[in-house]
Phi, psi and omega in degrees: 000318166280359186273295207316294211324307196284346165298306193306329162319265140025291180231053168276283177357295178310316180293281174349273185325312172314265176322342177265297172344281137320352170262317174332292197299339172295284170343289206291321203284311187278327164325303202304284170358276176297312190294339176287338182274304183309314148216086179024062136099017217271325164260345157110165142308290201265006159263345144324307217268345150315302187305308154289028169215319183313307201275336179288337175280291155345272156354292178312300167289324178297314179242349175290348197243020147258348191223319226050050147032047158261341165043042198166116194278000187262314158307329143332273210287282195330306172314297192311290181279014170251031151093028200230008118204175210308128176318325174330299171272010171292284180299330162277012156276318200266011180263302192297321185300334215274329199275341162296326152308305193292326183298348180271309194299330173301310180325301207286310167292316175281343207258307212250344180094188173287058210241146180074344194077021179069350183095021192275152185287098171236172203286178156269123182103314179101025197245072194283015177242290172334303204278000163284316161297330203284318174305333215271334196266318205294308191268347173317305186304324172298315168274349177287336182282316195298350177264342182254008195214341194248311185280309186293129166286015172222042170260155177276128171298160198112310210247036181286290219287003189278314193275328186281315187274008174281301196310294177313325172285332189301307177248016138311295196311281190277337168255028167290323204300328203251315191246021197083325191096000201276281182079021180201115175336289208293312190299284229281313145352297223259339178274334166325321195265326198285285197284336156103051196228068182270011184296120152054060169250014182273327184294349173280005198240288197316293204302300213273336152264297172341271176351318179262327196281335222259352150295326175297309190297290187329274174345305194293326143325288143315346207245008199067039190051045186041052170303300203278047166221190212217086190286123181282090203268343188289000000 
């Protein structure tokens, strides 16, 4: 416990940032969600799924060159074991994501009511082994663009956060309808735990590391065992 506490001391600015993050990204994405519900339908499915790859892009230019922009504990682990960051900061990075969420999804319940299910993520049906291969593949795809456009040095510079939220919005669009979409613990975790909504919120946790780690083992592949990136080892 004191060893967190002196981390948290320690990357508080990083934590900061991580927790504004992640409440943003929570605020904006699930906000749309209930407000698009609030009035029948006035933002569409694809401006749901604009509002996400938008705030995720923004985000990115905005905070990467403070937190490194990860907002999202499957990205946190993913980072940690293909070497690129500290062990140190994994849990007070993904404890600052979780708690920045849920402050978005409590806001988001006192400002608008119990509206949407919070934007919370469930299967189609009730068919939780579809939206579990599916996260799994959604979010693989997803860490395969952020190791290859944000990390790799023979990526064009600039354009991480542009290739990551177009991905993000890119599989809100076609796959929200059946899993939601999450590719992220903290998103799907913060409206769940607010409206009290736990059906198959274990596949949102599983699917989305699976998922990320199995994009490290690929990459790594590609990258010469990520000879050609520039792994943050302190």
């Amino acid at each position: 416990m004191k060893l967190l506490y002196t981390n948290f001391f320690r990357f508080r600015r990083e934590i900061l940032a991580e927790a504004i993050g992640t409440f943003v990204l929570v605020f904006a994405g699930t906000g749309a969600v209930m407000v698009n519900e609030l009035t029948q339908g006035a933002i569409t499915h694809m401006g749901i799924s604009f509002v996400f790859g938008a705030v995720v892009a923004a985000l990115i230019y905005s905070s990467g060159h403070l937190s490194g922009a990860h907002f999202n504990p499957a990205v946190t682990l993913a980072f940690w074991t293909s070497g690129f960051f500290p062990k140190q900061r994994v849990i007070p990075y993904i404890l600052a994501q979780l708690l920045g969420a849920i402050a978005a999804s409590v806001l988001l319940l006192i400002s608008l009511g119990k509206i949407g299910n919070l934007g919370a993520t469930l299967p189609l049906n009730d068919n939780w082994f579809q939206s579990f291969v599916l996260e799994i593949v959604l979010t693989f795809i997803l860490m395969f663009v952020i190791l290859g456009s944000g990390l790799d040095r023979r990526s064009p510079i600039g354009f991480a956060g542009l290739a990551i939220g177009l991905t993000v919005g890119l599989e809100a669009l076609f796959m929200g309808p059946i899993t939601g979409a999450s590719m992220n613990p903290a998103r799907s975790l913060a409206p769940a735990l607010v409206a009290g909504i736990w059906q198959h919120q274990w596949v949102y946790w599983l699917a989305p590391i699976l998922g990320a780690q199995l994009a490290v083992i690929v990459y790594s592949q590609l990258s010469n065992g990520f000879q050609d990136l520039e792994p943050d080892r302190s």
